[in-house]
N, C-alpha and C positions, 0 to 999 in steps of 0.2 A: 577461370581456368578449371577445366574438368583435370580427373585423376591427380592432382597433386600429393605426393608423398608429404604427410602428416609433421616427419621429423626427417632429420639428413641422416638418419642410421636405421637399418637393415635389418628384421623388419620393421613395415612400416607402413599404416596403413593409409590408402590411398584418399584424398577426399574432394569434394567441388569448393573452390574459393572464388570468392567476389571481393570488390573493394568499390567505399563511396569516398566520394569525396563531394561537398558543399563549399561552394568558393561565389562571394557574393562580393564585387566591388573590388577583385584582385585579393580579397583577404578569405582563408580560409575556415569557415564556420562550423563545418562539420566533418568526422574523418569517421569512419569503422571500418571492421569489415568481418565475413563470417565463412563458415565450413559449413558447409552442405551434402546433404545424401543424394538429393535431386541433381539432376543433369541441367548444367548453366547454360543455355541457349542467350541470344539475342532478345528472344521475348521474356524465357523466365528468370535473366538475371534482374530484370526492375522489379518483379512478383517476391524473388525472395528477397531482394534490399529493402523494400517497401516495407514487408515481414519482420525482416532483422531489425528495422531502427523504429517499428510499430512496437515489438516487444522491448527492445532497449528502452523507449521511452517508457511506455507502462513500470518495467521494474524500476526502473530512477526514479518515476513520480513516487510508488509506493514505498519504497525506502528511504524516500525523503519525506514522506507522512508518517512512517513509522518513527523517525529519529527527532522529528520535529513540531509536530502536530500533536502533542498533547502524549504519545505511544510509551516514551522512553525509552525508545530500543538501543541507542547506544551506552542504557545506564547496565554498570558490571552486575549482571544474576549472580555472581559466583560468589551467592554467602552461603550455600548450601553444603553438607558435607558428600552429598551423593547426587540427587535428581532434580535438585532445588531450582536453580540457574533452566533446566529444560522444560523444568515447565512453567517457570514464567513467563518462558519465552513465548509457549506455547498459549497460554491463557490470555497474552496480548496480542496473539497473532491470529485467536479465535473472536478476540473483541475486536479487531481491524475487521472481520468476513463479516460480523453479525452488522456493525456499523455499517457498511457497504453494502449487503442484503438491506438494511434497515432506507438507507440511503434511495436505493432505488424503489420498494414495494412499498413503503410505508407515508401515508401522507400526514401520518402527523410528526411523524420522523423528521419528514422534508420540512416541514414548517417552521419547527424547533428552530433547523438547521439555517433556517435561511434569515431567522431570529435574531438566530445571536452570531451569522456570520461563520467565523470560525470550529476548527474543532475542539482547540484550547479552551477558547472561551464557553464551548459545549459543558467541553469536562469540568472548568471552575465551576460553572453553575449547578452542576451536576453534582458535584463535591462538599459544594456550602450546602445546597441544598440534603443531601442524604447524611451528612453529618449531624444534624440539626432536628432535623424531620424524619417522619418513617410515613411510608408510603402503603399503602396496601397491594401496589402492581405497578407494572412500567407504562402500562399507561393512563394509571391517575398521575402520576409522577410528571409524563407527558405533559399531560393533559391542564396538568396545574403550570407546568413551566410558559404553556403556549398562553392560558389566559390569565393563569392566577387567581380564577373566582373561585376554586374549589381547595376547603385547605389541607390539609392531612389529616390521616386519621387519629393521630396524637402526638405527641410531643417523645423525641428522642431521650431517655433518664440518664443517659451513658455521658 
């Protein structure tokens, strides 16, 4: 539907609505639907659903790697008295980009990764290990995780 009023009160801004529905075996699998700027034709309402539930899917997988996958995003930031909570939030949401930069560019990244499987199990290893050990760089650290022939450069005193 083009021009649809936004809300039922006056003013009210007009916008383009589409609706999916997924129905597999008489049961239904999938429902959404979304507001558009674009004009809903015949041909461009499958371009923008296709769009709509491409991006729903991406945000739901990555909020459910954030909450799940080693992130803690659902643990409460809120021990700070002022900015504390914002930028936790922030400094795990800069270590989800670096991981996924790292993820795609990096081949020893991917190797680690295909290692030991998970991201959880990334960050345990990740954990024992720099607790314990000190590294001179992220990729001797790498570097030791993928063969293990090379050992640190000393012994953590802490």
């Amino acid at each position: 539907m083009n021009k649809v009023p936004l809300r039922n009160e006056e003013p009210s801004l007009l916008v383009n609505w589409c609706e999916l529905k997924v129905i597999r075996n008489g049961e239904q699998v999938y429902h959404n639907s979304w507001v558009t700027r674009h004009d809903l034709t015949d041909d461009s309402v499958i371009q923008v659903s296709a769009a709509g539930r491409c991006r729903w899917k991406t945000e739901n997988e990555n909020h459910n790697i954030l909450k799940t996958k080693g992130y803690c995003l659902e643990h409460n930031f809120g021990h700070g008295k002022k900015h504390l909570s914002k930028v936790l939030l922030t400094l795990n949401l800069l270590a989800f980009l670096f991981h996924t930069v790292l993820q795609l560019v990096d081949e020893s990244y991917q190797k680690i990764r295909k290692q030991l499987v998970t991201r959880r199990g990334f960050f345990q290893d990740l954990r024992s290990l720099t607790k314990y050990l000190i590294f001179e760089s992220w990729s001797i650290l790498i570097h030791f995780m993928i063969s293990g022939q090379r050992a640190p450069l000393k012994a953590n005193s802490s």
